[in-house]
RODO-2510 file (C-alpha; in nm, 4 decimals, decimal comma):
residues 273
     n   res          X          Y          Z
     1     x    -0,9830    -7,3397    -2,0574
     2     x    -0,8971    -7,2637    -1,6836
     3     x    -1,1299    -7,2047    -1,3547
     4     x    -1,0897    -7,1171    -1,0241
     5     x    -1,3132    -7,3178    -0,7605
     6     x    -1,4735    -7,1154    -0,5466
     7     x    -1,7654    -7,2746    -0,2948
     8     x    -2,0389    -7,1587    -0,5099
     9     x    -1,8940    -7,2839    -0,8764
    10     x    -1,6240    -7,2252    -1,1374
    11     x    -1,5165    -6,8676    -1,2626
    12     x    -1,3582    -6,8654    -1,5873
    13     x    -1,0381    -6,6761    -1,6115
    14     x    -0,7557    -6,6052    -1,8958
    15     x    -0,3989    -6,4900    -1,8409
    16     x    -0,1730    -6,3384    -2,1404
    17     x     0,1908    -6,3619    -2,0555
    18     x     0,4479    -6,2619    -2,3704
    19     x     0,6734    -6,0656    -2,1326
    20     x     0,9775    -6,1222    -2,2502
    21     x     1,2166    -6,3791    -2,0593
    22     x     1,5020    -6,1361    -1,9690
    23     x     1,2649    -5,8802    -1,8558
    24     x     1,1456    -5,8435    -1,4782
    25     x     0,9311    -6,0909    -1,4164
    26     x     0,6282    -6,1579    -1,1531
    27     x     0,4125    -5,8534    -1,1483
    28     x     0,0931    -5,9310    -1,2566
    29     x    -0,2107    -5,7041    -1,3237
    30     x    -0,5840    -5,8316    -1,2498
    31     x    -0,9002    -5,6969    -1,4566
    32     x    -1,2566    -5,7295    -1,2967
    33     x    -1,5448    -5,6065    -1,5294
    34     x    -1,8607    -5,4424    -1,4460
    35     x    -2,2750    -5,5614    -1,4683
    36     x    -2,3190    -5,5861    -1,8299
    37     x    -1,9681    -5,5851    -1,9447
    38     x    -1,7508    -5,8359    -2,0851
    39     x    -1,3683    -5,9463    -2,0176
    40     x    -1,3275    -5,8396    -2,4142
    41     x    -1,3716    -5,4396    -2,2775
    42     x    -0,9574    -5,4773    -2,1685
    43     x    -0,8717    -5,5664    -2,4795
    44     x    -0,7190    -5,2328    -2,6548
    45     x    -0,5728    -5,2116    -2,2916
    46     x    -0,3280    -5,4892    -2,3144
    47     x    -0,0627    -5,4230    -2,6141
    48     x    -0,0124    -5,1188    -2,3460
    49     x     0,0842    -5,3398    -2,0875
    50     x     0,1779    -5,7096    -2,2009
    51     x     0,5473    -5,6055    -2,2296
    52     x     0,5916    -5,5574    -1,8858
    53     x     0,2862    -5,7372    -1,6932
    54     x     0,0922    -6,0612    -1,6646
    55     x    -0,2379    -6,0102    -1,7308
    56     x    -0,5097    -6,1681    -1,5618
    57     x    -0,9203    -6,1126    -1,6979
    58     x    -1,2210    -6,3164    -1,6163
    59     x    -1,5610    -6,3480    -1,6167
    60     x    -1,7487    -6,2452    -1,3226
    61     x    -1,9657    -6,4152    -1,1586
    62     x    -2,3065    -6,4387    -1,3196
    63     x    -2,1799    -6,4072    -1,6837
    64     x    -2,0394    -6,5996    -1,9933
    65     x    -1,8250    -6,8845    -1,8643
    66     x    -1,8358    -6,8305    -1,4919
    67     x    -2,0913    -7,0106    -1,2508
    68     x    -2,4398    -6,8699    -1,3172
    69     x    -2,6352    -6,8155    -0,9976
    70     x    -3,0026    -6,8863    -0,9636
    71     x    -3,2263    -6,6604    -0,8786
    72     x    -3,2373    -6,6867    -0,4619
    73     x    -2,8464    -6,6943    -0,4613
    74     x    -2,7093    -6,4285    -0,2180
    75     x    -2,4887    -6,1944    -0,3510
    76     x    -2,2744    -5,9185    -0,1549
    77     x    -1,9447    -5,7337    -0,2241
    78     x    -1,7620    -5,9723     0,0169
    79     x    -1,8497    -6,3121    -0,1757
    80     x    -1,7300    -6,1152    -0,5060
    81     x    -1,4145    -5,9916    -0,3077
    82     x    -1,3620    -6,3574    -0,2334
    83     x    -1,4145    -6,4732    -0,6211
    84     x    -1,1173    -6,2452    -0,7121
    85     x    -0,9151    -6,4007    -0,4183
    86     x    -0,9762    -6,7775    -0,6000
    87     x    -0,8703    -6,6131    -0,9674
    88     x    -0,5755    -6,4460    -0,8295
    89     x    -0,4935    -6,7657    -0,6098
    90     x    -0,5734    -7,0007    -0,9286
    91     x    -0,3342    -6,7812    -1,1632
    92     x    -0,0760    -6,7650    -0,9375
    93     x    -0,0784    -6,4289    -0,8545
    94     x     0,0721    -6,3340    -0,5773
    95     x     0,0901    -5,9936    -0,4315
    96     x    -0,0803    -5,7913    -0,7509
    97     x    -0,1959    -5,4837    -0,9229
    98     x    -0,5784    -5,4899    -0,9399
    99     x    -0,7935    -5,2987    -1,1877
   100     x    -1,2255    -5,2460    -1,1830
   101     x    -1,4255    -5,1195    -1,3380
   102     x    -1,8171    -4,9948    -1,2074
   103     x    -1,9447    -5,3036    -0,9779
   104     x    -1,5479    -5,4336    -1,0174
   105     x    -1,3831    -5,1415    -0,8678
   106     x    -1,6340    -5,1477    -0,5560
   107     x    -1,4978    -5,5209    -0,5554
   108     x    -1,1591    -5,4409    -0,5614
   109     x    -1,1533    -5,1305    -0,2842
   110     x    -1,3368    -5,4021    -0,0876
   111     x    -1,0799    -5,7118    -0,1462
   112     x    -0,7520    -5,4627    -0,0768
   113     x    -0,9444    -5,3724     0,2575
   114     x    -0,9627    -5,7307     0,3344
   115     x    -0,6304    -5,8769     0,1986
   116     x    -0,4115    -5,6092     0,1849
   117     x    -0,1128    -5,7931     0,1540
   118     x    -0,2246    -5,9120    -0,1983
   119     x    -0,2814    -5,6132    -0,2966
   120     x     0,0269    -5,4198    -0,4992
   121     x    -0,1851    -5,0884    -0,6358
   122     x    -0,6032    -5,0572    -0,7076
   123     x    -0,7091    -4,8630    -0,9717
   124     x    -1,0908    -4,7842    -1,0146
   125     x    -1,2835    -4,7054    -1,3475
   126     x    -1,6222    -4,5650    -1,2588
   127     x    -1,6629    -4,7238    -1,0038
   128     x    -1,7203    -4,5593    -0,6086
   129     x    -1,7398    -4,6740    -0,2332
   130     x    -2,0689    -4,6043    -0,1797
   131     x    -2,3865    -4,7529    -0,3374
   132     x    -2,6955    -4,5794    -0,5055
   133     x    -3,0019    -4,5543    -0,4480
   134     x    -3,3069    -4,8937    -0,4749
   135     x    -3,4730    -4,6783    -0,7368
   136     x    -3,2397    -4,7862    -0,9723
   137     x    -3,2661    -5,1578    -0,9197
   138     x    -3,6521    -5,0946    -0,9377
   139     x    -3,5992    -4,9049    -1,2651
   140     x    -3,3777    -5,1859    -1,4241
   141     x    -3,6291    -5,4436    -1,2840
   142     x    -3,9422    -5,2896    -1,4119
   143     x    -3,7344    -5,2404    -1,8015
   144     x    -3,6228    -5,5556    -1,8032
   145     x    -3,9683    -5,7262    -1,6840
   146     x    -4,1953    -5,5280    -1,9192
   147     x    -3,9986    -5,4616    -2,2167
   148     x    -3,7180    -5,7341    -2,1867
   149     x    -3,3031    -5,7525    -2,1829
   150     x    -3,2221    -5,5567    -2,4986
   151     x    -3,4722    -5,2372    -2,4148
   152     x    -3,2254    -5,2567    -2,0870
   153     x    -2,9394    -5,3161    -2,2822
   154     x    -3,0402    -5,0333    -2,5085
   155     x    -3,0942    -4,7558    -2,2737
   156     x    -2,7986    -4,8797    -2,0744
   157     x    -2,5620    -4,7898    -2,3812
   158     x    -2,6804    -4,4409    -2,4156
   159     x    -2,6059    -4,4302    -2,0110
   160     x    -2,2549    -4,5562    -2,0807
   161     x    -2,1221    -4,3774    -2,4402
   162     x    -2,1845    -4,0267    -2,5572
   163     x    -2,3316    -3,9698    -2,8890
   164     x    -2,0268    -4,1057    -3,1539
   165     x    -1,7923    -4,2486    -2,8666
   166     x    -1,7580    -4,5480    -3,0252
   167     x    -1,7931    -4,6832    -3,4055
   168     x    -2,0430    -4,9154    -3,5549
   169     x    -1,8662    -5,2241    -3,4994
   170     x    -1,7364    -5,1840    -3,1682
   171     x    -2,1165    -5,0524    -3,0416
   172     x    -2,2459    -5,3478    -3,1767
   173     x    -1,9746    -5,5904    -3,0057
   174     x    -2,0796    -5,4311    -2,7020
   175     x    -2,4089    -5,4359    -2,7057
   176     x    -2,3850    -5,7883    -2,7929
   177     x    -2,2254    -5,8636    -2,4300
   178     x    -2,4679    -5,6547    -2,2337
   179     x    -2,7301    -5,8469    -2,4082
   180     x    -2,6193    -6,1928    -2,3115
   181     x    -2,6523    -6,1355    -1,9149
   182     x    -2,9281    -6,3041    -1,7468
   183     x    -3,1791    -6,0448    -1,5809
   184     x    -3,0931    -6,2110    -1,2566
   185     x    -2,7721    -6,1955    -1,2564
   186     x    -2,8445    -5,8258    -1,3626
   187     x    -3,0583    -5,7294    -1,0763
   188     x    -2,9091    -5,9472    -0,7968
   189     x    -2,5145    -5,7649    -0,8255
   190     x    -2,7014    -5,4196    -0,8591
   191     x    -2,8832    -5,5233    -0,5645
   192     x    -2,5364    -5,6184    -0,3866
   193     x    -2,3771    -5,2836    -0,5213
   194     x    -2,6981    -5,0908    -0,3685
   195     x    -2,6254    -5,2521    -0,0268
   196     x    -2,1945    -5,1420    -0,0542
   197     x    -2,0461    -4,8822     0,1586
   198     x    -1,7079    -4,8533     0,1944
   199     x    -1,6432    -4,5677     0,4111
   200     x    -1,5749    -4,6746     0,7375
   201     x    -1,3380    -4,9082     0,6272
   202     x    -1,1605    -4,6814     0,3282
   203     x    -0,8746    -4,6120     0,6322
   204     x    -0,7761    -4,9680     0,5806
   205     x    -0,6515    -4,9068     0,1882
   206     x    -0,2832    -4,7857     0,2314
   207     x    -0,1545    -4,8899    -0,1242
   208     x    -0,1507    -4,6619    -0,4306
   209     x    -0,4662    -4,6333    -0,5865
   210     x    -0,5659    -4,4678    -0,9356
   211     x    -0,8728    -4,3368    -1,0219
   212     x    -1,0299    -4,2603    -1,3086
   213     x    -1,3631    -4,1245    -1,4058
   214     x    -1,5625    -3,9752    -1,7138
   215     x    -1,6795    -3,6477    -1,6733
   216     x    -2,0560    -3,7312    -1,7779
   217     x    -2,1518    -4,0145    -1,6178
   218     x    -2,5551    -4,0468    -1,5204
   219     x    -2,4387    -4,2888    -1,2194
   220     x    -2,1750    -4,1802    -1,0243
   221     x    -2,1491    -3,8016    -0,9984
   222     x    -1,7627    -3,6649    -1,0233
   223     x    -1,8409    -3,5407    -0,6647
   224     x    -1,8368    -3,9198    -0,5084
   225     x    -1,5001    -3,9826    -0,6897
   226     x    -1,3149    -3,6672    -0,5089
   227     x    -1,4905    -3,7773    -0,2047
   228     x    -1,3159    -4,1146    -0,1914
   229     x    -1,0102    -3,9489    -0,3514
   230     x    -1,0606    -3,7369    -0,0033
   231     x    -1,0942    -4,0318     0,2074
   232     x    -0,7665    -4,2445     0,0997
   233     x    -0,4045    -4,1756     0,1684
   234     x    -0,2440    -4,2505    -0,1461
   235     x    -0,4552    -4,1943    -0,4076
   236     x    -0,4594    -3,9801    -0,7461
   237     x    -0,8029    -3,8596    -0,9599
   238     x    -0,8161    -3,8492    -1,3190
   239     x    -1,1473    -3,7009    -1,4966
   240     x    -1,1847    -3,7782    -1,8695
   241     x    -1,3732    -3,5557    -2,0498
   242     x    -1,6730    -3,6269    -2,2710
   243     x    -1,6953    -3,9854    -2,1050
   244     x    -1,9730    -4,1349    -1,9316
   245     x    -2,0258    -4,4808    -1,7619
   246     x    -1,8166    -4,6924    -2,0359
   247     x    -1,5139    -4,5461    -1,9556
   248     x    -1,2921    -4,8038    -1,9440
   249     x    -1,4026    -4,8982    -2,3412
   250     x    -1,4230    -4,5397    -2,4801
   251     x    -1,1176    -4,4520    -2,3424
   252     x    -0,9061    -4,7996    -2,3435
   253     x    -0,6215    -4,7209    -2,4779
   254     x    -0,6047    -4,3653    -2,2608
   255     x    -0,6816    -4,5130    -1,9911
   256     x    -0,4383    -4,8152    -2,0246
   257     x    -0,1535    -4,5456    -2,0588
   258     x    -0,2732    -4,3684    -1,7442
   259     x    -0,2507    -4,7046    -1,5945
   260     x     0,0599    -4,7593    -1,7300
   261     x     0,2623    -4,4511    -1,5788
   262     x     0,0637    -4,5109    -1,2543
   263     x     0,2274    -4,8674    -1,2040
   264     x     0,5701    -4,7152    -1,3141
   265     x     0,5395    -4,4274    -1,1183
   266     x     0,4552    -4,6830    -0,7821
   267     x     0,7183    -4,9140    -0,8706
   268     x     0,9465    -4,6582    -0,8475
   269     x     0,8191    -4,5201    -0,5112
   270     x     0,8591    -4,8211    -0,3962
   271     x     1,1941    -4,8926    -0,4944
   272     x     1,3184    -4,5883    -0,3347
   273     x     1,1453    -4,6589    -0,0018
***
């Protein structure tokens, strides 16, 4: 099992690497899940990508594996900005591609703003620059506190999947994962989220960036994604339709071809440079 150190505990982390030995080798893709997900949501990603890229997915803070805060533990977008900096430094990633989703892709727009030069392309699955709104902090609290985790977890999946998105057996799998977070940990990184904005800093990301969005989701309004596809350089929109806030799972293996031609299409912009 491996860990980065960070100065507030151990993050678990995995890395799959069966590119071949002739191939190109060093670029190396990073995956940073969202409140309630799992590492196990990149999954149907990765036979689209292990041919070609080392892939790096951990645990974030506050779940499974990783170093579970207490309850007065202060968390902001920077401190999670600098736990990807001690997986990617830990794996031996260099400069590299970096992928997140919802709270993760707030993370990474924040980290390529404050390392740049480890940062190869961002791509960002439902996730936005800006926070929302204390209501729904209050909301999850007051769920959570009177009817407990899995009434949470349970309206949470109806806010991520439309109706038949998913079968049984991947539902339940999910489910499972949302249900194992610690309402803490749950509250405190929406609280962190609530507090993000990105804006005056968005100048800052020069790299290619991807983003992709479902059409439907209840959190983050299709207008917020074209307004931070307005605000960077270099960037490219795609809207699934008939997805909501568990894009990245719905969609995997659509979205890990979009990914796919994105990181082809930037190597080879940057080859002809």
């Amino acid at each position: 099992m491996a860990y980065a150190e960070t100065l507030h505990g151990k993050l678990y982390y995995e890395v799959f690497d069966q590119v071949a030995p002739w191939e190109a080798h060093g670029e190396t893709i990073i995956f940073h899940h969202g409140i309630g997900a799992a590492p196990g949501i990149w999954t149907e990603w990765l036979p689209l990508l292990t041919d070609r890229y080392r892939v790096v997915r951990f645990d974030m803070r506050g779940y499974g594996r990783s170093h579970i805060p207490p309850a007065d533990f202060k968390w902001t977008i920077e401190l999670l900005a600098q736990d990807l900096l001690a997986v990617a430094d830990a794996a031996g990633a260099g400069r590299a591609h970096f992928v997140g989703e919802s709270i993760g892709g707030t993370v990474v727009l924040q980290f390529a703003i404050t390392h740049p030069q480890r940062v190869a392309t961002l791509t960002v699955s439902n996730g936005a620059h800006v926070g929302g709104s204390i209501q729904g902090v209050q909301a999850w609290q007051r769920t959570i506190d009177e009817q407990g985790i899995k009434a949470w977890s349970d309206q949470f999946m109806r806010d991520r999947f439309v109706d038949g998105a998913l079968d049984a057996d991947r539902h339940a799998w999910y489910a499972r994962q949302q249900e194992s977070w610690q309402r803490d940990s749950i509250l405190n990184a929406l609280r962190a989220l609530v507090g993000a904005d990105l804006r005056p800093r968005l100048p800052a990301v020069t790299c290619p960036v991807l983003l992709m969005h479902g059409d439907r989701s209840p959190f983050i309004p299709v207008e917020i994604m074209v307004d931070l596809y307005r605000r960077l350089g270099n960037a490219r929109l795609q809207i699934f339709p008939n997805a909501r806030h568990g894009l990245p799972f719905s969609h995997a293996k659509a979205c890990a071809q979009a990914l796919r031609e994105f990181l082809a299409e930037a190597r080879g912009s940057q080859s002809t440079a």
